[in-house]
Every structure is written in structure tokens, then in C-alpha cells.
C-alpha positions as CSV (number, residue, x, y, z in Angstrom):
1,X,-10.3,-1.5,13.5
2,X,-9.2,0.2,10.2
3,X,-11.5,-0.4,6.8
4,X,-9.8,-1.3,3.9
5,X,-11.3,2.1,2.4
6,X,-9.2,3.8,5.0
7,X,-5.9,2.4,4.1
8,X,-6.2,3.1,0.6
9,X,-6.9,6.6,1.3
10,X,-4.0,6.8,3.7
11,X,-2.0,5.1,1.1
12,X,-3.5,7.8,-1.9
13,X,-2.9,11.0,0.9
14,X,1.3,9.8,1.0
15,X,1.5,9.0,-3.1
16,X,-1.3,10.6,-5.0
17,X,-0.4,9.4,-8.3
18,X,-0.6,5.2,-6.8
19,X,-3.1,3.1,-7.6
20,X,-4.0,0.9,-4.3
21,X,-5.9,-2.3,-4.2
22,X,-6.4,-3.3,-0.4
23,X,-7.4,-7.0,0.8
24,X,-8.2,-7.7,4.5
25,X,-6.5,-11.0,5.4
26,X,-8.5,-12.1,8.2
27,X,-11.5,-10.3,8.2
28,X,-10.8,-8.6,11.9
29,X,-9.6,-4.9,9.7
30,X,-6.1,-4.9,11.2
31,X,-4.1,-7.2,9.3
32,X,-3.6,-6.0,5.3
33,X,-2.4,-7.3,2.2
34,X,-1.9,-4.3,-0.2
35,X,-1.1,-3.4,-4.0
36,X,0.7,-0.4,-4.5
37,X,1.2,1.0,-8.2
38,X,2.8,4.6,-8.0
39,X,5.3,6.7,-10.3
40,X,7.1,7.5,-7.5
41,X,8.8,3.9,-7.3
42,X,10.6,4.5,-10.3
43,X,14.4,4.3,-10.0
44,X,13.7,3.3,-6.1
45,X,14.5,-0.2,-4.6
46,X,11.8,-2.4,-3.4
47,X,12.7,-1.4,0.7
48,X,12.7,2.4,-0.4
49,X,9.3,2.0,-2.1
50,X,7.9,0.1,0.6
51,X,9.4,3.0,3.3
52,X,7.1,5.3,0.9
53,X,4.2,3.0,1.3
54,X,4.9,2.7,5.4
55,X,5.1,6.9,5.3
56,X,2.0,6.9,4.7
57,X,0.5,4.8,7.0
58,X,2.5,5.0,10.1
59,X,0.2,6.5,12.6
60,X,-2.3,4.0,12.1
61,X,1.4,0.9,12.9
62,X,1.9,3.6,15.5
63,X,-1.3,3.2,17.4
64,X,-2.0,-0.5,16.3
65,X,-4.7,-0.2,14.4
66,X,-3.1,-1.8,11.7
67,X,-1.1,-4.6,13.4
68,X,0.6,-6.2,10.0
69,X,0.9,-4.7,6.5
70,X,2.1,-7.0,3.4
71,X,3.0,-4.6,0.4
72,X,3.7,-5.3,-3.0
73,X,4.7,-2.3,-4.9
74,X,5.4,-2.2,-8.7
75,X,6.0,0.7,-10.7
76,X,3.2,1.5,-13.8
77,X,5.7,-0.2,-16.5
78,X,6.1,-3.0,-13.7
79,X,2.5,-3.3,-13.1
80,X,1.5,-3.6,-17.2
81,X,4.5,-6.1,-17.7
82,X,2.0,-8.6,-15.1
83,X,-1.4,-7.9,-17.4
84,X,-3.3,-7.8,-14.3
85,X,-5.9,-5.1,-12.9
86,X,-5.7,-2.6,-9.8
């Protein structure tokens, strides 16, 4: 079992710039909804920016402690065009 605290800072180590809002879908810490807002999307498409995010956490996929991941990544000018909060 990962914490959600845990995948954020996995998720800050691989883009320190993102801001990373982590929800745990089923309350068993191994299946993850996440937010990720980061700079370094910019100018990348939405399978390259997810690769970024997966970067990041792939020893914790590796070893199953995170059994499913569901990413939404925007980039800051992306993220203030939806008005809401990370």
C-alpha cells in the first residue's frame, strides 16, 4: 500500500515545477486518480505528458504497489482556463 502523500511526492521528485492533487479511488492505497499541473507539458501531447507523469512513478507500477493510475495533466495556462483549484 502506497499513501496518496507518497505519490504526490514521487510525482513532485520526476516534475518539480507540477502541482499534484492525488485522490484514492477505493480506499485500499493502490488504485489512484491524479491531477497533474506542470510547465513541462507545454508543447507535449497528452500521451507524452502522461509518459512524464508514469516516469515518475514506475517503480512503484513495477512492483505493484500502485496497481492502476488515472492521470489528467494540463498545462498552468490549461489548468487556469478550467477556474478550478490544485
Amino acid at each position: 500500500m502506497i499513501s496518496p502523500n507518497q505519490v504526490e511526492a514521487m510525482i513532485k521528485t520526476g516534475l518539480p515545477d507540477a502541482q499534484v492533487q492525488v485522490q484514492d479511488l477505493t480506499g485500499g492505497g493502490d488504485h489512484y486518480q491524479v491531477t497533474v499541473v506542470s510547465s513541462q507539458f507545454e508543447g507535449k501531447r497528452r500521451v507524452q505528458q502522461h509518459q512524464l507523469v508514469y516516469g515518475a512513478v514506475k517503480q512503484a507500477m513495477a512492483s505493484e504497489a500502485i496497481h492502476a493510475l488515472a492521470l489528467n495533466t494540463f498545462t498552468p495556462e490549461e489548468w487556469s482556463a478550467t477556474g478550478r483549484e490544485v
